[in-house]
C-alpha positions in Angstrom: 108.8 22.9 162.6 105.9 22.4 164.7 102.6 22.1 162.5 99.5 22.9 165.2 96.1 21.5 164.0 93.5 24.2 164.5 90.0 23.8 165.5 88.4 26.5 163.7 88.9 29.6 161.5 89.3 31.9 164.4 92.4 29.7 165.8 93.7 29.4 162.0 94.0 33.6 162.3 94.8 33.8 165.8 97.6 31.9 164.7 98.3 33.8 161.1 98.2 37.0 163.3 100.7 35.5 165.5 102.8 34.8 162.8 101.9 38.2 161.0 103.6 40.1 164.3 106.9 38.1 164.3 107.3 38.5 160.3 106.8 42.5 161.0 109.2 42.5 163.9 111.7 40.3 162.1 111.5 42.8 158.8 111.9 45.9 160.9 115.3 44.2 162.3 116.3 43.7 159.5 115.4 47.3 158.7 118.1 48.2 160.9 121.0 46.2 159.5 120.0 47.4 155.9 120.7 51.5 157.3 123.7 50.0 158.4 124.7 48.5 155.1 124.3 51.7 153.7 126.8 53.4 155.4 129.0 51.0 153.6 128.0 51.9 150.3 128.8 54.8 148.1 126.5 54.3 144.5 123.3 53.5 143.9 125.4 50.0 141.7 126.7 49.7 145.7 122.8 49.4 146.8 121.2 47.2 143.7 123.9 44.5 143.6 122.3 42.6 141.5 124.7 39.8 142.5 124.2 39.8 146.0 120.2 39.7 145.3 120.6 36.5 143.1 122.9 34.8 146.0 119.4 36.0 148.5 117.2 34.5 146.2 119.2 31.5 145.7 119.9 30.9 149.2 116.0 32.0 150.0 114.5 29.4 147.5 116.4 26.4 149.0 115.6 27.0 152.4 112.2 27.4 152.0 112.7 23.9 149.6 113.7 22.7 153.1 110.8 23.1 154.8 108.4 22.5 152.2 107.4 25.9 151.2 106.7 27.0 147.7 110.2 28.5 146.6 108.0 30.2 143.9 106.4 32.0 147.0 109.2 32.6 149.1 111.3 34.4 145.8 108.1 36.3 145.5 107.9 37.9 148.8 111.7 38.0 149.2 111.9 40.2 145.7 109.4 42.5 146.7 110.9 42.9 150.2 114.5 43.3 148.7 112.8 45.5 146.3 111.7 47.7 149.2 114.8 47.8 150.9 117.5 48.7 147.9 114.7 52.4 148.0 115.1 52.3 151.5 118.9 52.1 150.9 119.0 54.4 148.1 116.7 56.9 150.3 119.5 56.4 153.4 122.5 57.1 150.7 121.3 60.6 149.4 120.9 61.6 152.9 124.7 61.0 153.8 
């Protein structure tokens, strides 16, 4: 990973917005393969998986241990995202 040294605050979030848009696009592709996942599910058990969330948030903490970011901070984000998605999923599974 590139680190860039900014040279003021306006460059620090010229760069955070930067990063803000990728994270957005990123999370609405991943939008998409979580409609698809529902097509493969039939209960709302289907959609939780609890199992399947602890093997994200395993996998989640030790990448972000690899390139030296909190893994406190990337579970965080990644349960409220996952969080987000199972209602998404549940939401796409009443409709069918």
């Amino acid at each position: 990973m590139k680190v860039i040294t900014c040279e003021s605050l306006d460059e620090v979030r010229e760069n955070i917005d930067r990063i803000d848009k990728d994270l957005i696009r990123l999370m609405a592709e991943r939008s998409i393969f979580v409609n698809q996942a529902a097509k493969f599910k039939k209960t709302e058990a289907d959609v939780e998986a609890p199992k399947r969330v602890e093997q994200i948030i395993t996998k989640v903490r030790s990448l972000a241990n690899e390139v030296n970011l909190n893994p406190d901070i990337a579970e965080s984000v990644y349960r409220t995202m996952i969080t987000a998605f199972i209602e998404q999923e549940k939401s796409k599974l009443k409709e069918e």
